[in-house]
N, C-alpha and C positions, 0 to 999 in steps of 0.2 A: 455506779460502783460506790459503796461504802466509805471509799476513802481518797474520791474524787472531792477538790478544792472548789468552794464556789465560787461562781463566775461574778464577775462584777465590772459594771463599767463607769468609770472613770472620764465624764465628759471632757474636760479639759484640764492642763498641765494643775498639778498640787505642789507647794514643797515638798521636797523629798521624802521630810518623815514621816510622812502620812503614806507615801506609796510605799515607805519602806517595811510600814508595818502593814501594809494590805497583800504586800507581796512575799511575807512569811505565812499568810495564813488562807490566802484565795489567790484563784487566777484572775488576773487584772488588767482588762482592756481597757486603754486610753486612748480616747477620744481624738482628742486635736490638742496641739502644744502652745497656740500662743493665739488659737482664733476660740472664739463659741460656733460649735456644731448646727451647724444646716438643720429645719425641721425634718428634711428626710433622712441625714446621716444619723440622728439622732434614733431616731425610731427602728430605722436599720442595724443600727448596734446593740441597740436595746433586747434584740430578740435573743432569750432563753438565756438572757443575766437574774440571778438571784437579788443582787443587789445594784441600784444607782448612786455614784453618786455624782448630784443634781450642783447647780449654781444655782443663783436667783434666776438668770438669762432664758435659764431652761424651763419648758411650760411640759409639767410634768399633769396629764391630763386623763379625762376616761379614755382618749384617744390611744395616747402609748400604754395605757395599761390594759386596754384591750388585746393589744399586740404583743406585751409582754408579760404572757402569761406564768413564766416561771419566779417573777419578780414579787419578794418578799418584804427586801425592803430599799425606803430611799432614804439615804442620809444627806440633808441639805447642807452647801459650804455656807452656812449665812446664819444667823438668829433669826431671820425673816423666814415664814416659808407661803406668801401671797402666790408663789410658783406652783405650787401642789395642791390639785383639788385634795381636798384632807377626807374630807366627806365620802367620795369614793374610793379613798384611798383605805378606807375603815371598812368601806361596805365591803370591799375585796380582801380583806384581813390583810395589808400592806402595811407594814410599818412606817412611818413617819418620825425621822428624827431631824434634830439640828445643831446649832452649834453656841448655846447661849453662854455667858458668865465670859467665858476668853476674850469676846473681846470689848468688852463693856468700859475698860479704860481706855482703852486706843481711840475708840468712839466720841466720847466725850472730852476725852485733847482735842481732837477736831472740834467739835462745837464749841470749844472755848477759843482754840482758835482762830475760826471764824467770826464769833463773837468779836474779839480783839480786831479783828482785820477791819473788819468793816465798820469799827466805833474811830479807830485812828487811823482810815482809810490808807494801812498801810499797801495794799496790791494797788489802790487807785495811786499812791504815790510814787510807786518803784516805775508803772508806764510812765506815770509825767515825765520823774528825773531819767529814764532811759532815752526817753523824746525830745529831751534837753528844752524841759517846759522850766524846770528851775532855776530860776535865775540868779535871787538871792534868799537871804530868809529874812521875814517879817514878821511884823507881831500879828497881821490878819492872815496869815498863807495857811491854806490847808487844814484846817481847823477839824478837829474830829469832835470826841465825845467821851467825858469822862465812864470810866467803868466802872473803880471804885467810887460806893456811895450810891451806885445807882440802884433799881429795881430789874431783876431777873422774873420771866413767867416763865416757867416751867409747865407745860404741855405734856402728858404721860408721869407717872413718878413712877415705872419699874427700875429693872438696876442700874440700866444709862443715866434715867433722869435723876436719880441718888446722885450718882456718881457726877452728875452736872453740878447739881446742887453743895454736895463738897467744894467743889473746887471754887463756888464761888464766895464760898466763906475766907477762900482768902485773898480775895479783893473787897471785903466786906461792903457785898452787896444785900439788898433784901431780895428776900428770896418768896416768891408766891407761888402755888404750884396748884393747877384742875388735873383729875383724873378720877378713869370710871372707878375705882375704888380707892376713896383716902384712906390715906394709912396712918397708922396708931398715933395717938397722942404723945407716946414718950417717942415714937421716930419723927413725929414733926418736933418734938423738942431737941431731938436728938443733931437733926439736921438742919436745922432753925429756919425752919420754912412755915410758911401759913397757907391754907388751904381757901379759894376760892373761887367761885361762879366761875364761868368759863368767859362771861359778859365781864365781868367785874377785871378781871384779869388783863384782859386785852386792853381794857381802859387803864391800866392803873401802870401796864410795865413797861420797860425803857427798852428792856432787850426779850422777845418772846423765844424759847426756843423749844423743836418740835419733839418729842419721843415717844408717840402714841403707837400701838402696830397700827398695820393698816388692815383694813377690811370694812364690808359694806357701809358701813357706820361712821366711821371716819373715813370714807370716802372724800374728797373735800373740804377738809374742816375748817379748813382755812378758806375760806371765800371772800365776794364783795361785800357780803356784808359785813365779817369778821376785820375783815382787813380798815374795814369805814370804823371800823371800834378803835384801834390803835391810834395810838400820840402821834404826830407828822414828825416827832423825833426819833418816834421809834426804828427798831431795825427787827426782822424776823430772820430766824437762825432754822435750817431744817436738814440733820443729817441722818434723818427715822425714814421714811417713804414721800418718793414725790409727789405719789397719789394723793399724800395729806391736803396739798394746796392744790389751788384752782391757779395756775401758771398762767393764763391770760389774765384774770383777777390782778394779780399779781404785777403781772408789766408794766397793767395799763394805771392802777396804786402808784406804782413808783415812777412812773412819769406824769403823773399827775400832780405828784410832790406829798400823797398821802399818806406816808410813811419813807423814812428817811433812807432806807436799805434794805438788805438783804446777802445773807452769807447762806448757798445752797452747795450741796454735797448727793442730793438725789435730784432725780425727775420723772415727770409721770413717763415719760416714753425713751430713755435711756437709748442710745449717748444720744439721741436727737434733742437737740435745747426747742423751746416755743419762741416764736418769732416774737422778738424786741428785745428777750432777756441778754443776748449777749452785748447787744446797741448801749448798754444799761451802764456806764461807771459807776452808780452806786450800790453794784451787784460783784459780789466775789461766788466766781464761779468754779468749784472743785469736781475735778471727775468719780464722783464716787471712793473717795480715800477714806470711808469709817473706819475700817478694820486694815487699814494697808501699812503696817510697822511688818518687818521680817519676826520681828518676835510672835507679833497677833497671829499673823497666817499661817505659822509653823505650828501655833495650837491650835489653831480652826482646823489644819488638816490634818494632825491627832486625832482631834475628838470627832471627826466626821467621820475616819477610817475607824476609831474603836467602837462608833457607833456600829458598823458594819458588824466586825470582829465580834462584838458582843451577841448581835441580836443573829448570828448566823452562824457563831462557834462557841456559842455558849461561854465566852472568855471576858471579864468585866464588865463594866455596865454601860451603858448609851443613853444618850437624852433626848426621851421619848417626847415628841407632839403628843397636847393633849386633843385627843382623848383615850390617850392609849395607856 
């Protein structure tokens, strides 16, 4: 019928305003409220939805799109979309959207965050004095690591690593940054960053932190060998993809004493940790909080529902995956 609502599913709970504005202009099936959907409830609801919309959780593949053959498009809650073969997702004329720009500040509080936590190992000292390990104060107790004055690497410079890089101009650190494409001369002047080798980098900074997307190429960019480049002061920050690092790499660094820490926000196999990182007190470990302010996710689920809206009622615009 002409004037039938398209079908759309909703894998699990969104802020409201996002359901609020999918449910003036489609019919809107949701998922599950406070869990991620089963591979088979997934694919089971999927059938004869015009639109998904997907988490990262979700393995949005040729498999369900075989199955769901009325599905036009998928709008990812995330700026990541490592979840969506893209590839057949193009070959099948499926659109592919997601959710970039929104939440690019919230992102990079956290990585500053973490940064901070793990230079003045505040999470290692809130267990101590909870455990009643404090007993007085000293001039050698609990010693961290300056942050102003030091050296940042910045790994990735799209809008997180910008938006990293700001903020550490006002701790007046230096700032170094690799990535596959440097950027202009007047926004390295701009942001007062310097651009180099990706070797050069890891030798030279106090604090690494990670913002690259991930895909086959940054697969592990962080490895044993990368990790044997860093200062044994250093600390590595990663709240872009856990895939980036090699997580046993990683463990077995940091109880080796070859790098000084770590402040982690992702993982390659989510929520499962790799066995010794949580053994680890000079590791601060976050569940995944890049985007989690009520402000961030009430625009993440905007822009994911008018992605829908857009590319399915012809009403605003959506932000399309390239290569669309």
């Amino acid at each position: 019928m002409k004037n039938e609502k398209p079908k759309v599913l909703v894998t699990r709970a969104i802020p409201s305003e996002g359901l609020d504005l999918l449910n003036k202009h489609c019919e809107v099936t949701l998922g599950a409220r406070d869990r991620m959907l089963g591979r088979k409830e997934l694919l089971d609801l999927v059938k004869g939805k015009d639109a998904l919309l997907s988490m990262l959780t979700d393995r949005v593949d040729r498999e369900l799109m075989e199955i769901a053959t009325d599905l036009k498009v998928v709008s990812n809650f995330a700026v990541g979309f490592d979840n969506i073969d893209v590839e057949e997702a193009t070959r099948r004329g499926i659109v592919v959207t997601h959710t970039p720009e929104v939440l690019t500040d919230a992102t990079a509080d956290l990585a500053f965050t973490l940064l901070l936590d793990v230079a003045r190992r505040v999470t290692e000292g809130d267990r101590l004095t909870r455990a009643g390990g404090w007993k007085e104060w000293a001039p050698l107790f609990h010693l961290g690591k300056d942050v102003s004055g030091s050296t940042l690497g910045i790994i990735g410079m799209g809008r997180i690593g910008r938006a990293v890089a700001k903020r550490a101009r006002g701790f007046e650190m230096k700032v170094v940054y690799h990535s596959r494409t440097r950027v202009s001369s007047e926004e390295e002047k701009e942001l007062g960053v310097s651009y180099l080798p990706l070797r050069e980098l890891l030798q030279q900074a106090d604090f690494v932190s990670l913002h690259a997307p991930y895909n086959s190429n940054t697969h592990h960019l962080i490895g044993r060998e990368e990790l044997s480049l860093m200062k044994k002061s250093a600390y590595l920050i990663n709240t872009s993809r856990g895939a980036l690092v090699d997580e046993p790499a990683l463990v077995k660094a940091l109880q080796q004493g070859e790098i000084a820490g770590a402040g982690l926000d992702v993982y390659e196999d989510e929520p499962r940790l790799t066995s010794g990182l949580a053994d680890l007190n000079s590791v601060v470990l976050a569940p995944h909080l890049g985007s989690a302010t009520r402000e961030t996710r009430g625009r993440m689920a905007v822009t994911a529902a008018q992605n829908i809206v857009a590319e399915l009622c012809g009403i605003g615009e959506s932000k399309r995956v390239h290569p669309f």
